[in-house]
N, C-alpha and C positions, 0 to 999 in steps of 0.2 A: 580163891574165887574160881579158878579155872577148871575145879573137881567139882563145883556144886552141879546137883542133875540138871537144872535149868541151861546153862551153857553147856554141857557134857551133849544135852538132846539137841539143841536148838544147832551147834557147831556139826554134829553130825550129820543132821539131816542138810546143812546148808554143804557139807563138804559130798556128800553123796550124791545130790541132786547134780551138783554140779559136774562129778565124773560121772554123767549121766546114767547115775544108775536108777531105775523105775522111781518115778515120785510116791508111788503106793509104797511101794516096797522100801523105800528109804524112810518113811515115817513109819513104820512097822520097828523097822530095825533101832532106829533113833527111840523112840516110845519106851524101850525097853533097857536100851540104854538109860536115860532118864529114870526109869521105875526101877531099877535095879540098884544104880547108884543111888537112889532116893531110899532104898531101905526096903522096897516095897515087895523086894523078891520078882521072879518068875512069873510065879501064881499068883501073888496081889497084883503085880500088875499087867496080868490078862485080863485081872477080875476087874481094876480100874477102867482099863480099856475100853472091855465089852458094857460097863455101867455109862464112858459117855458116848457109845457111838451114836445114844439116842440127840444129843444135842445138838447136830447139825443134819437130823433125819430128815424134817421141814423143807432144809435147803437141796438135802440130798433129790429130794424127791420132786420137787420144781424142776430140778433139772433135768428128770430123765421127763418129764410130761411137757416142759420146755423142747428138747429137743425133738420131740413126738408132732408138736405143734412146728416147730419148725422145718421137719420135713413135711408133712401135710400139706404148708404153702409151698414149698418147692414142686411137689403133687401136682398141684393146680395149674399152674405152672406162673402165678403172681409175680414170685420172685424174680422170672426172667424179665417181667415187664417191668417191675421194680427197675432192674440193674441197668434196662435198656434207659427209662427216664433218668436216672440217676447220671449216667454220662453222656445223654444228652445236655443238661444242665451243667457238668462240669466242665466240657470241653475236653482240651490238653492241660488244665493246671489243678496237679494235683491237691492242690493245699487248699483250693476250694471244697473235695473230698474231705478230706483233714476236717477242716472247721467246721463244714457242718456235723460230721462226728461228734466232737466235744461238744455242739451244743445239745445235740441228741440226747449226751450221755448228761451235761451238765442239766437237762431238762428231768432226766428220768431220776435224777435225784432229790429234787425241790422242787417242781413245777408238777410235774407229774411223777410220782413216784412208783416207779413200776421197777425199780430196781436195774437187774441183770437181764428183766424178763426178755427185751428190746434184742438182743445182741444175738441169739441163735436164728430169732427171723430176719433180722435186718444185714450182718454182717455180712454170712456168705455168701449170699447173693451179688453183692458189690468186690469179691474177689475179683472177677474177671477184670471189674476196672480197673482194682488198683493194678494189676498185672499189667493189663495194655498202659496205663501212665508210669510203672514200675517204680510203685513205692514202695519203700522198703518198708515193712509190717511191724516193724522194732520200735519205728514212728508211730506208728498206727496207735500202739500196743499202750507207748505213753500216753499217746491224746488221749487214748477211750479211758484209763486210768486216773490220768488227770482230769477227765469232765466223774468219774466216778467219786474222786475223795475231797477237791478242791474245794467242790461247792457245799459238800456236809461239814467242813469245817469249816467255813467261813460265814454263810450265810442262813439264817435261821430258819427254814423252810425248809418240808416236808422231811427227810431224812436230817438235815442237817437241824431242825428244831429239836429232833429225839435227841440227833447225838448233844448238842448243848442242855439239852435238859440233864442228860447223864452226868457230864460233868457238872454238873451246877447243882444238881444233887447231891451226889455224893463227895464233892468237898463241902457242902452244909453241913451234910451228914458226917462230917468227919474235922470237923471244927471250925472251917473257914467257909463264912458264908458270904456268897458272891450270887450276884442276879442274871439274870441272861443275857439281861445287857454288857452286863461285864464281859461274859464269854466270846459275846459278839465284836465289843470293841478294839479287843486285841487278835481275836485270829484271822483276822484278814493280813496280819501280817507272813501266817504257813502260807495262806494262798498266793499271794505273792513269789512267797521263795518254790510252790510249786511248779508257778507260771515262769519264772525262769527257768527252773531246769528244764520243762515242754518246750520253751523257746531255745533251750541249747539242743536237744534231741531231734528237731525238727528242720534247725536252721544251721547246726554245726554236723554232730553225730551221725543221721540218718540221713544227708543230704542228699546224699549220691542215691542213683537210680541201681534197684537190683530185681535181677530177673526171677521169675515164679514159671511153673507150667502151669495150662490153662487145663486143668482135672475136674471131672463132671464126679459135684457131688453126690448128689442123688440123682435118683431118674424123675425125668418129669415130660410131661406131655410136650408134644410136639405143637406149635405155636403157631397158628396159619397167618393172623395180625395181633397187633398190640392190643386192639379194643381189646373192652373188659366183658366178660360175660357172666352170666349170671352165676357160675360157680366161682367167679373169681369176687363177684357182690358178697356172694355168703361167705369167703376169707374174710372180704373184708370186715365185716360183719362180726366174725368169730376174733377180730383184732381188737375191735370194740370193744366187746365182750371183755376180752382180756383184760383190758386198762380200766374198764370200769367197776370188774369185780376186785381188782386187785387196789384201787383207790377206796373203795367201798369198805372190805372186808381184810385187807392190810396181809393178802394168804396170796403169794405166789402160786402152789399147786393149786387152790381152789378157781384161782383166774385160769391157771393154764388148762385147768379139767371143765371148766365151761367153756372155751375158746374150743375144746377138742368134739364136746359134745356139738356143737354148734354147725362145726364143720360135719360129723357124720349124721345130724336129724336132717344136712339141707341136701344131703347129697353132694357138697362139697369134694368129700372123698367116697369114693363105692365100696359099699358095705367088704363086697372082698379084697378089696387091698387096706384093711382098715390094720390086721395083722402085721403087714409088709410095712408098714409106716410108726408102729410100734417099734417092728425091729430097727427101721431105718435111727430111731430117736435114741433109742438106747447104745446103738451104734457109735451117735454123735456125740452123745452125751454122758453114756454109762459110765465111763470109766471118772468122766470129774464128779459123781455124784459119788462112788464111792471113794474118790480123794475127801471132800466134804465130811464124809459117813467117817472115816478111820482118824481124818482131823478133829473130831468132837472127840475122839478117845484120848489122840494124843494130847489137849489141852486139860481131858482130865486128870489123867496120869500126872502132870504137869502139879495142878492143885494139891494132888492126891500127896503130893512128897514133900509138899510145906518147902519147898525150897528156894519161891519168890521172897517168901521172907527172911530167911540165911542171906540170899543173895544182898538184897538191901542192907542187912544188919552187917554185912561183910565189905561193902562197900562203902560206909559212914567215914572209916577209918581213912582211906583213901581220900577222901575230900579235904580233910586238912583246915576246915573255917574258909574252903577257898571259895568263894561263890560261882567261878569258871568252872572248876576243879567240879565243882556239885554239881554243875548243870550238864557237864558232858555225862557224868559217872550216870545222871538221873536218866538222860536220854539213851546211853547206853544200856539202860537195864530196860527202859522200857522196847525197844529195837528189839533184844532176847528175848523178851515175854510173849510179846506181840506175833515175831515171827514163828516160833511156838505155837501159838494158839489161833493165829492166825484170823482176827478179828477185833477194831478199833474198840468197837461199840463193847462188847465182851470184855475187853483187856481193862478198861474205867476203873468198873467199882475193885478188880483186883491190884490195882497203886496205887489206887485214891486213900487206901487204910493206911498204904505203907508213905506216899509222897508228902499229904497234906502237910502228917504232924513233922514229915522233917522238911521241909522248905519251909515250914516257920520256926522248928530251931535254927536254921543258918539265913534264916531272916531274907529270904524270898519275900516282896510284896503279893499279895491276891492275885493280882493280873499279871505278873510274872511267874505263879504257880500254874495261872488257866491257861499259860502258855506252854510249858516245861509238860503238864497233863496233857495238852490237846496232842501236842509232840510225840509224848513220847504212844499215846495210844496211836496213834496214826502212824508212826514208821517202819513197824513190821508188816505192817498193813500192806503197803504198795511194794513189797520183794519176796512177802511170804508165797511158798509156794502152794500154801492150804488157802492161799486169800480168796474172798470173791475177787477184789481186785484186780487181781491178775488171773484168775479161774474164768473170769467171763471173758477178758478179750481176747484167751485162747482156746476158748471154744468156738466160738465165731472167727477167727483166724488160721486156726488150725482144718476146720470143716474138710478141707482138700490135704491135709495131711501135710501140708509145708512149713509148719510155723513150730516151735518146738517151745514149749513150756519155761523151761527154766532159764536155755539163754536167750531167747526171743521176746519173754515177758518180763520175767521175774528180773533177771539183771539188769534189764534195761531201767526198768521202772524204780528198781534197787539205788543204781549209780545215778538219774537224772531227777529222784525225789527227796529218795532218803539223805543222801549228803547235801542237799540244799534245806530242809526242813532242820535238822539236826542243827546246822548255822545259824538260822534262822531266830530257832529256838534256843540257842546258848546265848547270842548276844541279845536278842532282846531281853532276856533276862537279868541282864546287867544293868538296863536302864529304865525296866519297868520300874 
């Protein structure tokens, strides 16, 4: 098991990122490790590569028009009057900060689903406070994390309706048929073991106060009062925009390229600094878009070497008729696959072919399978370091350059999710 390409790539890339070596460049190197050991050669698997970098293009490219959009409000100078109401409401207690976070982020998944779009304009701007209240951003990193995955697993609305529908599909589709209600009924049990580990990250882990410097992200105009004026109207404006194209027509870039348009027809931004605010975005944002851009290659690489299904086939023997034995092995491969590919939603119909039919040879009930699946597509999810998951609260985190990717998000969100979901998901299995 420990030769197949799927853990060859996935152990690499988690062991590289970690001696901080470049997260671009360690999926580069990992990618090929994987495609090589997969059979795929050198040249099949550049050729694999370059065939998926289109599959995470979409996302790649919200992000750089995301961050474009959110330097523009910094432009205006919105965000400052943002950060100034923002701590006036919160006071000295940070964890009023905190909570209204998670609900932000648990709104833009099911209430309003605008995804990640929220976090390039809203985050940085509220740096300064968490700086003057000295939260430490590790907390942060879990909230926004857990209001991202909690609510699409547990509750049937807006994102979390697609994702139940995916699971609920594809074990139809794959012999066991289950309804959404089923889905529903048992994964409020992950959200649960999410909201513990948030409440150990926040309340044990991240307690202590830790100091940031106070680093001007972009330039922005000088602020004579808070009133609002009519360039700061057409922001707003161009916010609107945002969330109603992207609820409408279900297209991150297309919201964020109305939102952009909107701002340069009101004169929101002048026509010549419209250049300077491109650069500023791509700045913020360039480099996770093409983490995004070379993550679609790596997951197809991944496909390309047929080596999720060796993995499985290789694993059976290891379970023993044990139903623990199966649940952990199940959730362990799904953890590999996921952090790989780096996407819940995506990782589904690829174990749903392989899970179904064997959790009903070793005689998994239905709602102990929609659990074991909800599991194991969700656990690479919150540690991967290709996830949106963890890509969005460190773009909005990192804005000032202090937050670091892999041990400020990814591991954090790695140790206070993943080993509670993994638990979660063994023993309930035992007694579905």
């Amino acid at each position: 098991m420990l030769t197949n390409p799927v853990v060859l790539a996935v152990l690499s890339l988690c062991i590289l990122c970690l001696f901080k070596v470049n997260v671009l460049l360690s999926m580069l190197i990992s990618l090929f490790i994987g495609g090589v050991a997969g059979g795929l050669g050198v040249t099949g698997t550049l050729s694999s590569m370059l065939g998926g970098l289109g599959g995470n293009g979409e996302t790649a490219l919200a992000y750089v028009l995301l961050g474009t959009f959110a330097a523009c409000m910094a432009y205006t100078g919105i965000t400052t009057i943002l950060s100034k109401k923002v701590a006036a409401v919160v006071g000295e207690n940070k964890y009023i900060l905190i909570f209204i976070l998670v609900l932000i982020a648990c709104a833009s998944q099911n209430i309003v689903p605008v995804h990640i779009a929220y976090i390039p304009i809203l985050i940085p701007p509220l740096l300064v406070v968490m700086n003057r209240l000295k939260i430490d951003r590790r907390g942060v990193a879990c909230a926004i994390a857990f209001g991202h995955k909690a609510p699409y697993i547990a509750i049937p609305m807006g994102f979390g309706l697609i994702f139940m529908g995916i699971i609920k599909d594809n074990m139809t589709l794959n012999g066991m048929e289950v309804t959404l209600n089923d889905v529903a009924s048992v994964n409020w049990i992950l959200a649960v073991a999410m909201l513990i580990g948030l409440l150990i990250a926040l309340f044990v882990t991240y307690r202590k106060p830790r100091e940031y410097k106070d680093i001007a992200i972009v330039e922005t105009h000088e602020l004579s009062s808070l009133k609002l004026t009519t360039q700061h109207w057409c922001t707003i404006a161009a916010i609107v925009v945002v969330v109603i194209l992207q609820i409408k027509f279900g297209s991150l870039p297309f919201a964020a390229l109305g939102g952009l348009l909107v701002m340069f027809l009101t004169g929101a931004v002048k026509r010549k600094d419209i250049d300077e605010q491109f650069n500023e975005g791509i700045k913020l944002m360039g480099f996770i878009a093409f983490v995004m851009l070379v993550a679609g290659g790596f997951a197809q690489v991944l496909k390309d070497t047929g080596a999720v299904n060796e993995l499985v086939d290789s694993s059976i023997t290891l379970m023993g008729g044990s139903k623990v034995i199966a649940a952990t092995v199940i959730t362990l491969i799904g953890l590999l696959v996921t952090m790989g590919i780096g996407t819940s939603f995506g990782t589904v119909p690829v174990l749903a072919v392989l899970y179904v039919p064997l959790c009903s040879k070793i005689g998994f009930s239905p709602a102990a399978t929609i659990v074991l699946m909800s599991a194991a597509a969700a656990l690479g999810d919150a540690g991967s370091p290709a996830s949106d998951t963890t890509l969005g609260p460190t773009c909005g985190l990192n804005a000032d350059g202090q937050h670091d990717h892999i041990w400020d998000t990814c591991v954090p969100t790695f140790l206070h999710f993943n080993i509670p979901l993994m638990i979660a998901a063994i023993l309930a299995a035992q007694v579905l």
